[in-house]
C-alpha positions in Angstrom: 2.2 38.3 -54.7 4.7 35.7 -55.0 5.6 37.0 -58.3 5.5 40.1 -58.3 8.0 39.8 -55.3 10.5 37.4 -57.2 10.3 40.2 -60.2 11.3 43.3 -57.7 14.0 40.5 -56.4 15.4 40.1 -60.4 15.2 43.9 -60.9 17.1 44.5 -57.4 20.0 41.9 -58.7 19.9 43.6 -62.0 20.6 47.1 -60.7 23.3 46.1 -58.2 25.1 44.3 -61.4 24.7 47.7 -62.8 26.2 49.7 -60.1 29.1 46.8 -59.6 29.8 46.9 -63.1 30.4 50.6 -63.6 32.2 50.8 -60.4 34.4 48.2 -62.1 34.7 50.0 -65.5 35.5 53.1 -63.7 38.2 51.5 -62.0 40.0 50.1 -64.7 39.5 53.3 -66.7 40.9 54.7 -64.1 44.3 52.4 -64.0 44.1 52.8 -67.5 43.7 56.7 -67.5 41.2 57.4 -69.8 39.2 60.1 -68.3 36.3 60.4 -70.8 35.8 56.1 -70.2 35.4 57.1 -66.2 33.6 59.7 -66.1 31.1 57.6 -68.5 31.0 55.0 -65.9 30.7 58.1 -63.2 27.7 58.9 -65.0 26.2 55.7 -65.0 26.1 56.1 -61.2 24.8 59.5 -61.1 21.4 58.4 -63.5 20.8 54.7 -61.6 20.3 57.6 -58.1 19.1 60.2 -59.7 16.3 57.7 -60.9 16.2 56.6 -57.0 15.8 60.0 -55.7 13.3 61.2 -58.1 11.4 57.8 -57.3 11.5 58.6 -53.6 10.4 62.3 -53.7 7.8 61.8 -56.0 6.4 58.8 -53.9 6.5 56.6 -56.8 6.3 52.9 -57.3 8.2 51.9 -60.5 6.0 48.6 -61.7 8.0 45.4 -62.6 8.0 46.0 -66.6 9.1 49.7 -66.3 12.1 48.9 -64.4 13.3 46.1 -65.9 13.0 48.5 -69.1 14.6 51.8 -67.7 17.5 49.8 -66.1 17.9 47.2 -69.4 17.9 50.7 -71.8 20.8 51.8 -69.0 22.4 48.8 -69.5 22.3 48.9 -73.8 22.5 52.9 -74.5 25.3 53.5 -71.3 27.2 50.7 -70.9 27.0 48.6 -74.5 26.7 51.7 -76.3 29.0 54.2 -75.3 31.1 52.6 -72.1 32.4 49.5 -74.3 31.5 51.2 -77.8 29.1 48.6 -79.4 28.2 51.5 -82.1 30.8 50.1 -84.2 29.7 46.3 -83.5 26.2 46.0 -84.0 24.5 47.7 -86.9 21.9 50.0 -86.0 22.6 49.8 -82.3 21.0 53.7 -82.1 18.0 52.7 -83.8 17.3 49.6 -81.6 17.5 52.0 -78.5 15.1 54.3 -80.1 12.9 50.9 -80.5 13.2 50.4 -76.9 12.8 53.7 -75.9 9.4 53.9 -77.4 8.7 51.2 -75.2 9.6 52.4 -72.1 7.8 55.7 -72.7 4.0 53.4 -73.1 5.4 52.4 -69.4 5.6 55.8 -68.5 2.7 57.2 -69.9 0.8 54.3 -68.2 2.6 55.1 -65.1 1.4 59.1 -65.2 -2.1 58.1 -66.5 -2.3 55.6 -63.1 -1.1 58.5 -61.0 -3.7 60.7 -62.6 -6.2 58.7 -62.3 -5.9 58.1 -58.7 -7.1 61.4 -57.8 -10.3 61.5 -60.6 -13.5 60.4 -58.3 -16.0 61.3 -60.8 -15.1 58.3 -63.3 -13.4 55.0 -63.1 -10.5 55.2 -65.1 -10.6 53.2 -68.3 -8.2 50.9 -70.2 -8.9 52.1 -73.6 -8.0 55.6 -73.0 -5.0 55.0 -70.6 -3.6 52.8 -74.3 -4.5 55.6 -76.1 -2.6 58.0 -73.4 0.4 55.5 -73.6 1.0 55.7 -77.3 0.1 59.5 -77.8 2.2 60.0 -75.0 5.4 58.2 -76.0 5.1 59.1 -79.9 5.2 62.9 -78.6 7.9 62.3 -76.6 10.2 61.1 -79.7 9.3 63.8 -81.6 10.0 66.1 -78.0 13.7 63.8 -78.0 14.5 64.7 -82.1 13.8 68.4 -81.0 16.4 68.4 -78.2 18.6 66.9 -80.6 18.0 69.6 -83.3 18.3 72.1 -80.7 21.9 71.1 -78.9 23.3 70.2 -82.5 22.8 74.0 -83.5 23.4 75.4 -80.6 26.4 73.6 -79.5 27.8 72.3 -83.1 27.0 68.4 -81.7 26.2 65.8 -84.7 23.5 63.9 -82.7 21.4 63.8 -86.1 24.1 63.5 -88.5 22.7 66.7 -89.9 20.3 64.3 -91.9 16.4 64.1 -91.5 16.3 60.9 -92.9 18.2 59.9 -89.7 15.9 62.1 -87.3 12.7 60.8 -88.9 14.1 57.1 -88.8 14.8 57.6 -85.4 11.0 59.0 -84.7 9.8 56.1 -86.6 11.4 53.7 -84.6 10.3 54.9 -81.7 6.9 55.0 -82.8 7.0 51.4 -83.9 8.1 50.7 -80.5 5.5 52.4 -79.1 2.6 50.9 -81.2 4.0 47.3 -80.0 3.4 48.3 -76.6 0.3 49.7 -76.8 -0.8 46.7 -78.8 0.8 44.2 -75.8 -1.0 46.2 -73.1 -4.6 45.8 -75.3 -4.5 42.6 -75.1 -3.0 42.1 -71.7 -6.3 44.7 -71.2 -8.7 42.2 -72.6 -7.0 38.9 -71.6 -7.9 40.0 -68.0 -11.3 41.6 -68.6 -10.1 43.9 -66.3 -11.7 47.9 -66.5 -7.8 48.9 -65.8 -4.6 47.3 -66.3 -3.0 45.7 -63.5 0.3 47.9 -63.3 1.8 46.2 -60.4 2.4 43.0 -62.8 
Protein backbone atom coordinates (compact mmCIF):
# COMPACT_ATOMS: atom_id res chain seq x y z
CA UNK A 1 0.00 0.00 0.00
CA UNK A 2 3.03 1.90 0.85
CA UNK A 3 3.94 1.87 -2.69
CA UNK A 4 1.38 2.18 -4.52
CA UNK A 5 0.87 5.43 -2.36
CA UNK A 6 4.52 6.84 -2.94
CA UNK A 7 3.69 6.21 -6.88
CA UNK A 8 0.21 8.33 -6.82
CA UNK A 9 2.70 10.86 -4.69
CA UNK A 10 5.47 10.88 -7.88
CA UNK A 11 2.56 11.11 -10.46
CA UNK A 12 0.84 14.07 -8.30
CA UNK A 13 4.50 16.01 -8.34
CA UNK A 14 4.79 15.12 -12.00
CA UNK A 15 1.54 16.65 -13.07
CA UNK A 16 1.87 19.85 -10.91
CA UNK A 17 5.52 20.30 -12.77
CA UNK A 18 3.34 19.99 -15.76
CA UNK A 19 0.81 22.55 -15.09
CA UNK A 20 3.76 24.94 -13.49
CA UNK A 21 5.68 24.56 -16.47
CA UNK A 22 3.12 25.52 -19.11
CA UNK A 23 1.84 28.18 -16.93
CA UNK A 24 5.52 29.37 -17.25
CA UNK A 25 5.84 28.80 -20.98
CA UNK A 26 2.67 30.61 -21.52
CA UNK A 27 3.93 33.46 -19.66
CA UNK A 28 7.00 34.07 -21.37
CA UNK A 29 5.31 33.42 -24.71
CA UNK A 30 3.22 35.81 -23.75
CA UNK A 31 6.07 38.61 -22.91
CA UNK A 32 7.47 37.40 -25.84
CA UNK A 33 4.23 37.62 -28.03
CA UNK A 34 4.06 34.64 -29.86
CA UNK A 35 0.55 33.65 -29.83
CA UNK A 36 0.75 30.27 -31.52
CA UNK A 37 3.74 29.26 -28.49
CA UNK A 38 0.74 30.37 -25.85
CA UNK A 39 -1.93 29.05 -26.85
CA UNK A 40 0.19 25.67 -27.13
CA UNK A 41 0.97 25.97 -23.59
CA UNK A 42 -3.03 27.05 -23.18
CA UNK A 43 -3.65 23.78 -24.51
CA UNK A 44 -1.53 21.85 -22.41
CA UNK A 45 -3.88 23.01 -19.58
CA UNK A 46 -7.01 22.34 -21.17
CA UNK A 47 -5.91 18.26 -21.90
CA UNK A 48 -4.14 17.71 -18.15
CA UNK A 49 -8.32 18.82 -16.93
CA UNK A 50 -9.98 17.51 -19.55
CA UNK A 51 -8.20 14.20 -18.61
CA UNK A 52 -9.34 15.13 -14.74
CA UNK A 53 -12.84 15.64 -15.61
CA UNK A 54 -13.34 12.72 -17.77
CA UNK A 55 -11.58 10.71 -14.81
CA UNK A 56 -14.13 12.15 -12.39
CA UNK A 57 -17.33 11.61 -14.43
CA UNK A 58 -16.57 8.35 -15.44
CA UNK A 59 -15.66 7.21 -11.84
CA UNK A 60 -12.35 6.10 -12.86
CA UNK A 61 -9.18 5.20 -11.19
CA UNK A 62 -6.17 5.79 -13.50
CA UNK A 63 -3.54 2.93 -12.10
CA UNK A 64 0.10 4.05 -11.33
CA UNK A 65 1.59 2.86 -14.92
CA UNK A 66 -1.17 4.57 -17.00
CA UNK A 67 -0.63 7.82 -15.54
CA UNK A 68 2.83 8.07 -15.39
CA UNK A 69 2.42 7.13 -19.18
CA UNK A 70 -0.44 9.61 -20.26
CA UNK A 71 1.20 12.49 -18.39
CA UNK A 72 5.14 11.44 -19.60
CA UNK A 73 3.43 11.21 -23.51
CA UNK A 74 2.08 15.00 -22.39
CA UNK A 75 5.24 15.90 -21.38
CA UNK A 76 7.27 14.41 -24.85
CA UNK A 77 4.54 15.00 -27.78
CA UNK A 78 3.22 18.73 -26.07
CA UNK A 79 5.86 20.18 -24.43
CA UNK A 80 9.26 18.56 -26.05
CA UNK A 81 7.62 18.18 -29.29
CA UNK A 82 5.78 21.05 -30.23
CA UNK A 83 6.09 23.80 -27.17
CA UNK A 84 10.11 23.81 -27.36
CA UNK A 85 10.26 22.14 -30.96
CA UNK A 86 12.45 19.03 -30.36
CA UNK A 87 11.22 17.72 -33.98
CA UNK A 88 14.19 19.30 -35.33
CA UNK A 89 16.54 17.96 -32.46
CA UNK A 90 16.04 14.50 -32.10
CA UNK A 91 15.65 12.23 -35.06
CA UNK A 92 12.54 10.36 -35.15
CA UNK A 93 10.98 12.16 -32.23
CA UNK A 94 7.28 11.32 -33.96
CA UNK A 95 8.05 7.86 -34.34
CA UNK A 96 9.26 7.39 -30.64
CA UNK A 97 5.72 8.95 -29.57
CA UNK A 98 3.99 6.54 -31.77
CA UNK A 99 6.27 3.79 -29.76
CA UNK A 100 4.95 5.15 -26.57
CA UNK A 101 1.66 5.59 -27.64
CA UNK A 102 1.27 1.96 -28.35
CA UNK A 103 2.07 1.55 -24.90
CA UNK A 104 -0.21 3.55 -23.33
CA UNK A 105 -3.10 2.21 -25.32
CA UNK A 106 -2.16 -1.82 -23.61
CA UNK A 107 -2.82 0.50 -20.40
CA UNK A 108 -6.03 1.52 -21.66
CA UNK A 109 -7.25 -1.48 -23.01
CA UNK A 110 -6.35 -3.15 -19.75
CA UNK A 111 -8.02 -0.37 -18.00
CA UNK A 112 -11.65 -0.93 -20.17
CA UNK A 113 -11.19 -4.75 -19.98
CA UNK A 114 -10.94 -4.27 -15.78
CA UNK A 115 -14.01 -2.06 -16.06
CA UNK A 116 -15.74 -4.61 -18.15
CA UNK A 117 -15.02 -7.25 -16.24
CA UNK A 118 -16.32 -5.85 -13.11
CA UNK A 119 -19.80 -6.23 -14.10
CA UNK A 120 -19.38 -10.13 -15.80
CA UNK A 121 -20.64 -12.58 -12.71
CA UNK A 122 -20.83 -15.52 -14.85
CA UNK A 123 -16.88 -15.94 -15.35
CA UNK A 124 -13.80 -14.73 -13.57
CA UNK A 125 -12.08 -12.61 -15.79
CA UNK A 126 -8.83 -14.00 -17.11
CA UNK A 127 -5.30 -12.78 -17.79
CA UNK A 128 -4.72 -14.23 -21.04
CA UNK A 129 -7.61 -12.68 -22.71
CA UNK A 130 -7.45 -9.22 -20.99
CA UNK A 131 -3.34 -9.39 -22.97
CA UNK A 132 -4.94 -10.45 -25.84
CA UNK A 133 -7.70 -7.39 -25.41
CA UNK A 134 -4.66 -5.02 -24.66
CA UNK A 135 -2.77 -5.61 -27.82
CA UNK A 136 -5.82 -6.02 -30.21
CA UNK A 137 -7.08 -3.12 -28.67
CA UNK A 138 -4.15 -0.70 -28.96
CA UNK A 139 -2.96 -2.08 -32.63
CA UNK A 140 -6.66 -0.96 -33.74
CA UNK A 141 -6.39 2.06 -32.29
CA UNK A 142 -3.19 3.07 -34.43
CA UNK A 143 -4.57 2.06 -37.40
CA UNK A 144 -8.06 4.17 -35.92
CA UNK A 145 -5.18 7.30 -35.27
CA UNK A 146 -3.52 6.84 -39.23
CA UNK A 147 -7.25 7.17 -40.30
CA UNK A 148 -7.92 10.43 -38.50
CA UNK A 149 -4.85 11.57 -39.98
CA UNK A 150 -5.79 10.54 -43.52
CA UNK A 151 -9.08 11.98 -43.04
CA UNK A 152 -8.12 15.85 -41.63
CA UNK A 153 -5.08 15.87 -44.23
CA UNK A 154 -7.78 15.61 -47.14
CA UNK A 155 -10.25 17.29 -45.74
CA UNK A 156 -8.46 20.18 -44.36
CA UNK A 157 -5.15 20.17 -46.69
CA UNK A 158 -2.98 19.29 -43.21
CA UNK A 159 0.44 17.22 -43.97
CA UNK A 160 0.11 14.99 -40.79
CA UNK A 161 1.32 11.97 -43.07
CA UNK A 162 3.64 13.74 -45.31
CA UNK A 163 1.28 12.41 -47.99
CA UNK A 164 3.53 9.25 -47.85
CA UNK A 165 2.32 5.65 -46.68
CA UNK A 166 5.58 4.65 -45.97
CA UNK A 167 5.32 7.24 -43.16
CA UNK A 168 1.61 6.16 -42.13
CA UNK A 169 2.51 2.54 -42.08
CA UNK A 170 5.93 3.32 -40.14
CA UNK A 171 3.91 5.05 -37.81
CA UNK A 172 1.36 1.91 -37.38
CA UNK A 173 4.29 -0.22 -37.03
CA UNK A 174 5.70 1.57 -34.33
CA UNK A 175 2.90 1.64 -32.47
CA UNK A 176 2.39 -1.94 -32.89
CA UNK A 177 5.83 -2.64 -31.70
CA UNK A 178 5.01 -0.67 -28.81
CA UNK A 179 2.11 -2.47 -28.18
CA UNK A 180 3.55 -6.07 -28.45
CA UNK A 181 6.26 -4.88 -25.73
CA UNK A 182 3.61 -4.24 -23.46
CA UNK A 183 1.59 -6.97 -23.86
CA UNK A 184 4.67 -9.08 -23.52
CA UNK A 185 5.68 -7.00 -19.94
CA UNK A 186 2.14 -7.65 -18.68
CA UNK A 187 2.49 -11.72 -19.55
CA UNK A 188 5.01 -12.01 -17.63
CA UNK A 189 4.13 -9.62 -14.88
CA UNK A 190 0.75 -12.17 -15.32
CA UNK A 191 2.72 -15.25 -14.61
CA UNK A 192 5.47 -13.84 -12.25
CA UNK A 193 2.42 -13.38 -9.87
CA UNK A 194 0.42 -16.57 -10.58
CA UNK A 195 -2.21 -14.32 -10.34
CA UNK A 196 -5.86 -15.27 -12.46
CA UNK A 197 -5.82 -11.29 -13.11
CA UNK A 198 -3.37 -8.65 -13.22
CA UNK A 199 -2.98 -6.59 -10.37
CA UNK A 200 -3.83 -3.04 -12.05
CA UNK A 201 -3.53 -1.01 -9.00
CA UNK A 202 0.46 -1.69 -9.12
Amino acid sequence: MQIKKRKDKWNDLFELALYVTAAVCFVYFWVKDIPAKMFEAGLIIAVLLIIRIVVKLTKTTLFAALRFSVLLFIFVSMFLANEFGFYKVIPYLDKIEHLFSGLILCFVGLLIYMKASRGEKTAAPSAQVAIWFCLFFSTAMAGVWEIYEFTTDGLFGLHSQNGSLVDTMTDIICGTIGAVATSIYLAFKAKHRKMPLIDVQS
